[in-house]
C-alpha positions, -999 to +999 in steps of 0.1 A: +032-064-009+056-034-004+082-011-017+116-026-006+146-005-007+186-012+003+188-002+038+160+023+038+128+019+045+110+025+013+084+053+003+094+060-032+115+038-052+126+004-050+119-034-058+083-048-055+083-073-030+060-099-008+067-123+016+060-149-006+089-146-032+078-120-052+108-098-062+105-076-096+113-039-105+087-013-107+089-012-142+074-047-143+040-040-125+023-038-155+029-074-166+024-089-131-007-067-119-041-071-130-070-048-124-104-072-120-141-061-123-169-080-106-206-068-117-217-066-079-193-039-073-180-005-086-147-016-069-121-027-086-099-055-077-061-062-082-046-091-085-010-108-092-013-128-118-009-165-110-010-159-077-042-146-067-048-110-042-028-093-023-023-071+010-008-035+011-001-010+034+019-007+071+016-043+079+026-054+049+056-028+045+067-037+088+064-076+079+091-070+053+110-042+062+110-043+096+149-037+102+146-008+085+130+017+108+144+039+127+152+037+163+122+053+178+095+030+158+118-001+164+118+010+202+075+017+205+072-017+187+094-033+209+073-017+239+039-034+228+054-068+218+049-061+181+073-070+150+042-079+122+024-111+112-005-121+093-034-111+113-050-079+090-065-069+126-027-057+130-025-032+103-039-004+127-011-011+153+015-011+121+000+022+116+007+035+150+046+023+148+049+040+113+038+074+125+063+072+150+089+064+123+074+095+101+075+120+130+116+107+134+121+108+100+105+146+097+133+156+126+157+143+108+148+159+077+141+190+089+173+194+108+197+190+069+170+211+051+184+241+029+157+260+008+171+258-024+151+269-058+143+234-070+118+241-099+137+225-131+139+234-167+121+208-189+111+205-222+078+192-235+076+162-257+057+132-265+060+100-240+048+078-210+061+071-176+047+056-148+057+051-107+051+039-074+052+052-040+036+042-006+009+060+004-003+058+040-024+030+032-002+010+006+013+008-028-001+033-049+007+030-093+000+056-114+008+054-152+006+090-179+012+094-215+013+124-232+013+141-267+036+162-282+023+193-265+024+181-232-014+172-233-021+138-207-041+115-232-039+089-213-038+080-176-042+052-150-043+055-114-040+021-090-048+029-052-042+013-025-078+003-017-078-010-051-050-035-045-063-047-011-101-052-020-099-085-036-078-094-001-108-079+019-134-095+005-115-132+013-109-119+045-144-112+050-158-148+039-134-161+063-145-142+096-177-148+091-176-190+081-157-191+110-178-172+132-209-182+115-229-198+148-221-161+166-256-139+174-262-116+144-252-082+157-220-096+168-210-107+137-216-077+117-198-058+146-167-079+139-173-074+101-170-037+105-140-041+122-121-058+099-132-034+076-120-006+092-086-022+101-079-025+063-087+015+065-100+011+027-117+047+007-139+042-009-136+070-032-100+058-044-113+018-051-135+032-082-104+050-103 
């Protein structure tokens, strides 16, 4: 599940989009997207609805957007034999390409900069609005309403952890029924790892 932009590759605006047909504007997440609580954890969980959890994050965003990096990341993925898949073990190498397409992108960026005042006159009324960008680790929502004098009465923040939990937690019960008759220690060792390759925080999953 990723941002997917016309011939970019997507950090802060474009459709919602997973390999598995999903294809809606961001103005939509609300109806498709629900947040889940389980009593055994402080975690919350997102899920599509009718379709169960989801992934985030730089494998998700290289499985579906892979033609859209830039030439540097296209050329260091190319170099380790890497262009996505399924395996969540691979979100850390995902990672690795996507820096190199940030550290491009910077240069690029850098080099057309002009400092310009940008602050903007605005007027404070009542209203709501809400967005999503891609944070390091995945999609992050986050929805505001104010009153008339500009006060936030409302607001609701969706992470990135928060979307892939429910996803870790399947992931989880799979490694280890499969790996079940493996010496204890062993299994826990792998455990952590696929933990860590979802890089979750843990102080984002409880907004």
């Amino acid at each position: 599940m990723a941002l997917k932009g016309k011939g970019e590759y997507a950090i802060n605006e474009g459709m919602i989009s997973s390999t598995k047909g999903l294809n809606i504007k961001e103005h939509e997440y609300a109806s498709y997207f629900i947040e889940d609580e389980v009593p055994y954890s402080n975690a919350k969980r997102t899920i599509i609805k009718d379709r169960g959890s989801l992934i985030a994050g730089a494998l998700s965003r290289i499985n579906l957007v892979f033609d859209n990096l830039l030439p540097d990341a296209k050329k260091a993925s190319e170099t380790v034999g890497f262009k996505g898949g399924t395996n969540p073990f691979l979100n850390n190498l995902a990672q690795a390409v996507e820096i190199v397409h940030a550290l491009q992108e910077c240069a690029i960026l850098l080099r057309g900069l002009s400092l310009k005042d940008y602050f903007a006159d605005f007027k404070v009324r009542e209203g709501a609005g809400s967005a999503l960008t891609e944070a390091p680790r995945g999609m992050l929502y986050h929805h505001y309403e104010m009153d008339r004098r500009g006060i936030i009465t409302k607001a609701n923040i969706v992470t990135p952890t928060a979307h892939n939990f429910l996803n870790l937690e399947e992931s989880l019960k799979k490694l280890v029924t499969e790996n079940i008759d493996k010496p204890k220690d062993e299994l826990i060792f792998m455990c952590e790892m696929l933990v860590r390759a979802y890089d979750p925080c843990f102080s984002c999953s409880v907004h």
